[in-house]
N, C-alpha and C positions, 0 to 999 in steps of 0.2 A: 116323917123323919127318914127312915129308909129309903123316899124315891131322892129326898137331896143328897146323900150319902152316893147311889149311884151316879148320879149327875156328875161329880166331884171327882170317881173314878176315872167316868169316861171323859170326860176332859183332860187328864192328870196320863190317862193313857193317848190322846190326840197331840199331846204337844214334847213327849217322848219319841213320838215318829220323826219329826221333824230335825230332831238335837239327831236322832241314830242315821237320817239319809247326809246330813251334813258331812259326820263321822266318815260314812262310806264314802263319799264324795273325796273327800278330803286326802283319804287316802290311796282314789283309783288317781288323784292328780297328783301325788308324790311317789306314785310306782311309776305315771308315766315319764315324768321329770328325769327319774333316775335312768329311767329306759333311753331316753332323750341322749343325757349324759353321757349313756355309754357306748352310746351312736357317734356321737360328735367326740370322745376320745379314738372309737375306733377312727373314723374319718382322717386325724390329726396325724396318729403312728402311721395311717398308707400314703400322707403325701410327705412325710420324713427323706429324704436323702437326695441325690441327683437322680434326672430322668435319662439313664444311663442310653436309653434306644434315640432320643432325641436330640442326646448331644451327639451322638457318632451321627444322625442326620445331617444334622448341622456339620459337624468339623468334615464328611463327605464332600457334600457340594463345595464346603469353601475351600476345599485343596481341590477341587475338579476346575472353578472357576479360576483361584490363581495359576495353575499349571494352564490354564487356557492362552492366558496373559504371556506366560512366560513363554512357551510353544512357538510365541512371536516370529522369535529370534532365528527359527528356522536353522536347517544344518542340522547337524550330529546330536550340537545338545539340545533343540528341539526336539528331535525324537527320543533323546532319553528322557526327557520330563515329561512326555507324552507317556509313556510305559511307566513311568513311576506314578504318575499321577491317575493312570485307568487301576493300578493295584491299588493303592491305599484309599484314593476314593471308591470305586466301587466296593473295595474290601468294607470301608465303611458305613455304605449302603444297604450291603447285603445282612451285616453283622446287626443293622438295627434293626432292620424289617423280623430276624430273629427274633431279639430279644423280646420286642412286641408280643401284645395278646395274643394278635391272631394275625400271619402270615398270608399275606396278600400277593400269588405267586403274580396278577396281571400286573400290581402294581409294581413287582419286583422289577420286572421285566420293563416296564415303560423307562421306572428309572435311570436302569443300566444302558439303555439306549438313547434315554437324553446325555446321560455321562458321554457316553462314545462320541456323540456330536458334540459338544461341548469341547471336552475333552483334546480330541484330535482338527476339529473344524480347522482353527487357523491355522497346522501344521500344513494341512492337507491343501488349504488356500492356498498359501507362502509355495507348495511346492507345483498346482498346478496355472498359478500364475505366472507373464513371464517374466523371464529374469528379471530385463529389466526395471521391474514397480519395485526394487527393495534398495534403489538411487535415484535418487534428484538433485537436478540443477536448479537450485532457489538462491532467496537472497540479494536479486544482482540489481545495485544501488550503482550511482556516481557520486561521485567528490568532487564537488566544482572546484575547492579549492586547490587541491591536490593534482586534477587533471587526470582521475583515475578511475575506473570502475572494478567493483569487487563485487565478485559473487560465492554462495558457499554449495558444498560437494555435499548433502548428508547421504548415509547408508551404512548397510553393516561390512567394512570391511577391510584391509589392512592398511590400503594403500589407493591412491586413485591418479592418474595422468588427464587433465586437460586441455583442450586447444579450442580455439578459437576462427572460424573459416567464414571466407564468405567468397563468392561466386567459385567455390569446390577448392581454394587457395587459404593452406594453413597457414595464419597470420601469424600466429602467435601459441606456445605448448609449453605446458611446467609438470609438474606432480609431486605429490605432497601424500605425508603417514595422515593414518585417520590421529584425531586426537578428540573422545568424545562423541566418534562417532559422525566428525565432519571436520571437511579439509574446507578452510580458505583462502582465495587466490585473489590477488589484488593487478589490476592490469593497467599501466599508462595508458591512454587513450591514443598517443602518440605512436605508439607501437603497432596499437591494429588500424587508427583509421586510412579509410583506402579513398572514400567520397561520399556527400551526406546521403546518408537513406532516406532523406522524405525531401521534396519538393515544398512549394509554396501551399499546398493545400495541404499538409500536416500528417498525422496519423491514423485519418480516417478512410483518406482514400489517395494518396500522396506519399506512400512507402515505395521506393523505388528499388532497393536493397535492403539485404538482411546478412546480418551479423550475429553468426548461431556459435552458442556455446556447445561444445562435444565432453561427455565426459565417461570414461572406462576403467571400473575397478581393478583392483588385482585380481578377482575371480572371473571378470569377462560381464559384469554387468555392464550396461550401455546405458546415457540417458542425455538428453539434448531439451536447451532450449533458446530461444532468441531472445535478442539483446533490444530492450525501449528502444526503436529506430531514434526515438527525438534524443537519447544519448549520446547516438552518432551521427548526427546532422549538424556540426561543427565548423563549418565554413559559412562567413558571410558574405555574400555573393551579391547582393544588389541593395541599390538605396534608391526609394524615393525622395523626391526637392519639390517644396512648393515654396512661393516667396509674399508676401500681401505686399502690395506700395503703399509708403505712408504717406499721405498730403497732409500738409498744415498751413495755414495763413502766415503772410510776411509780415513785416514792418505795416508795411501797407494798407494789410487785410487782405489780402490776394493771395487765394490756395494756390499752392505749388505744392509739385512732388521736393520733398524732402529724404528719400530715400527705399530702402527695401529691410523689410524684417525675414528672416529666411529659417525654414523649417524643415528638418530631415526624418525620415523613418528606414530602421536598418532591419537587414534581415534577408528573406525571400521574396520574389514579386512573379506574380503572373507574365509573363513573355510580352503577352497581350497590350498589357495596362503599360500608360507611359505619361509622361506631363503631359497637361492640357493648356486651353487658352485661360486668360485669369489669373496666370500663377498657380494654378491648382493640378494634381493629379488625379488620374481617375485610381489607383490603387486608395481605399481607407488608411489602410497602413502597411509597413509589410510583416510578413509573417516573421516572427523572432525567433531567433536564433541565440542558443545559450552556447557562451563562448569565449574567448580570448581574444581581443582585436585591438587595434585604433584606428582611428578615420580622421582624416585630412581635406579640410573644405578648400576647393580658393575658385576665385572667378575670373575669366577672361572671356577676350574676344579672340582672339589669336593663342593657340595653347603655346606659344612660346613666350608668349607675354602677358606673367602674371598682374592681375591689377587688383584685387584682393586675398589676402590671404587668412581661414583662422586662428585668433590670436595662439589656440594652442592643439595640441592631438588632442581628440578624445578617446578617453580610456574606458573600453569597455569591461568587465569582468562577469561572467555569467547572462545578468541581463540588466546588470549596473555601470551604469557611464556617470564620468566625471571628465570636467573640465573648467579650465580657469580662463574669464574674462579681464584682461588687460584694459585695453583703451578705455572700454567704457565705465570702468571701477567696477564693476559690478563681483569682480571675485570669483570665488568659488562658485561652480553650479552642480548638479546631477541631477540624474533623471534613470528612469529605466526605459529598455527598449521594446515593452513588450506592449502591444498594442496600443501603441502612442506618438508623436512625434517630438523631435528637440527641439528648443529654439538655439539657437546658434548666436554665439557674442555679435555684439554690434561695436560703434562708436558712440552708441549713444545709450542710455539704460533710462527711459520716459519710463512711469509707471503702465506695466501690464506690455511693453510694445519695447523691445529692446532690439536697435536697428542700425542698420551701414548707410552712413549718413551717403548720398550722393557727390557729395566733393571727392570723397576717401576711392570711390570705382569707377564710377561711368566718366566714359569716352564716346562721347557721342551717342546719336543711334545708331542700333546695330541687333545683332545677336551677340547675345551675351550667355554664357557656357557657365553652370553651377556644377564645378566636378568634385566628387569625392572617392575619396583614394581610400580604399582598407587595406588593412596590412593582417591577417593570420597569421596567429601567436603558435600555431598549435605546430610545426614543425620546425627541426633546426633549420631549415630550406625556410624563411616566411612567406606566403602566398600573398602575392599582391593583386588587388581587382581594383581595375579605375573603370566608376562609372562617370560619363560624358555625356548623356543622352538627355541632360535634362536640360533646356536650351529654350529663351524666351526670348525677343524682341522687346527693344527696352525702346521707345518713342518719345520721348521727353523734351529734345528740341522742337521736333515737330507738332508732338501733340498733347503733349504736358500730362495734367493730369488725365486725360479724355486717352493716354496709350492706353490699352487694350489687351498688352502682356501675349502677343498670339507668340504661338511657339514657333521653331524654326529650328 
């Protein structure tokens, strides 16, 4: 009886232990909770309020980098924003690095030396660059319509005078208040051109003259630039003529020439290039010319005796030609001049082949003269160019269709 008694104890005493380590347990894990607790309120109260060294880093730079900006402007009140902005930014570089933990004299130092270059950099640019870079001559457009080109003045300054020269002859001078920081000047084209700046070869290698814009502040800056030559290449000086013969069967069925379709291209022409045999030229086309014009066709043998004339001028504008076909009804036409050829009214409008019937011109055979007359618009004076060189052998009696169109 006694050893079950014991038995009973000791068991009663094993399962005691167990309820007293829970207890313990229980309790190392709600000291450490609170310990926990009072970590993470401390934590909360230290990141409480602004980080007063951080924002004066910040509002530092960003008064160092606007005053940089503004410094631009160069002059007097560049350099006082230069001085006010090395005080209160580096003031507020310095005052952070303060407040901080721990004071970083290397890093003090770097920063104050970025400041300085920042800070003054584009003062110092502005004042050892030369005068010149703080005005430009930009902007400089045409107005076809108007017959005008305009360009604009920017810079910092009160006032600016410019002109306009070209082989060392001032053409043309005005001046004007800044408004914004830029003067604009508008210029008749009539007023400066003198003769076109580029040749039949264009603006690649075909500039023959230059037409430079001058322009001088009220404090002495200086700035220049040249004028698109193909702005001022305004005179139409030469025309290419080709003609095709058109043959058709008669009554009969027997081809005969029934006349000539005739083709023009305006503009500039190589010296070289001229009509060939065929009715054809050896120019493609000519090089075009933006402009003011009209052109007047007519044909003869004898230039006192007209024997074709066409039915009206053509009117060119820029690099848009119009003209009205009469005889042939065909009305209204246009076209433009720029790498292309016209056709020219006829008396007759066939589909695709609109042509001068043979009754209406030819006299015999002969040489036969395709002249065209231009007239430039661009002066009160208008510049007239007759070109005459385009001249073909017309065979017809003799050899019908089988002429050969050789030039003469």
């Amino acid at each position: 009886m006694s050893g079950l008694l014991d038995k009973a104890k000791s068991a009663s005493t094993q399962e005691e232990k167990p309820a007293e380590k829970k207890a313990e347990t229980a309790t190392l894990l709600s000291s450490k909770v609170k310990s926990t607790n009072s970590n993470a309120t401390t934590v909360v109260v230290q990141q409480d309020g602004p980080d007063i060294p951080m924002i004066l880093n910040i509002v530092g730079w960003v008064v160092i980098l606007i005053g940089a900006l503004l410094s631009l402007q160069g002059g007097s009140w560049g350099l006082i924003v230069v001085i006010v902005v090395l005080i209160i930014g580096i003031g507020s570089l310095v005052q952070s690095q303060r407040m901080s933990d721990s004071v970083s004299t290397p890093k003090m130092a770097i920063s104050i030396v970025l400041a300085l270059i920042i800070a003054t950099g584009p003062y110092i640019a502005l004042v050892l660059i030369p005068t010149n870079s703080n005005i430009v001559v930009t902007e400089i457009t045409m107005d076809e319509e108007d017959d005008t080109i305009s360009f604009v003045v920017r810079g910092s300054f009160d006032s600016v005078s410019a002109e306009i020269v070209h082989n060392g002859e001032v053409l043309w001078s005005d001046s004007g208040d800044t408004k914004s920081e830029k003067v604009t000047f508008i210029v008749p084209i009539a007023d400066i051109y003198v003769t076109n700046a580029m040749d039949y070869r264009g603006p690649n290698n075909g500039v023959l003259e230059e037409y430079v814009i001058n322009a001088e502040s009220s404090d002495g800056q200086k700035s220049s630039a040249t004028i698109n030559p193909s702005y001022l290449t305004r005179e139409v000086k030469d025309a290419a003529v080709r003609i095709n013969q058109i043959d058709k069967p008669n009554q009969d069925g027997v081809v005969e020439v029934v006349g000539l379709q005739v083709e023009i291209s305006l503009g500039l022409l190589n010296p070289s290039h001229s009509n060939s045999a065929g009715g054809q030229h050896d120019a493609v086309y000519a090089y075009p010319v933006s402009a003011d014009y009209k052109v007047d066709v007519r044909i003869y043998k004898s230039s006192s005796n007209t024997l074709w004339q066409h039915d009206s001028q053509i009117d060119v504008d820029g690099y848009s030609a119009s003209w009205t076909c009469l005889k042939s009804g065909s009305g209204s036409k246009s076209g433009i001049t720029q790498q292309t050829w016209l056709g020219l009214c006829g008396t007759v409008d066939d589909p695709g082949a609109e042509y001068i019937e043979k009754d209406e011109f030819y006299d015999d055979d002969g040489c036969y003269t395709f002249e065209v007359t231009i007239t430039n618009e661009l002066y009160a004076d208008q510049s007239v160019t007759v070109i005459d060189s385009n001249s073909w052998d017309l065979e017809w009696d003799d050899r019908g269709t089988d002429s050969s169109l050789s030039t003469c």
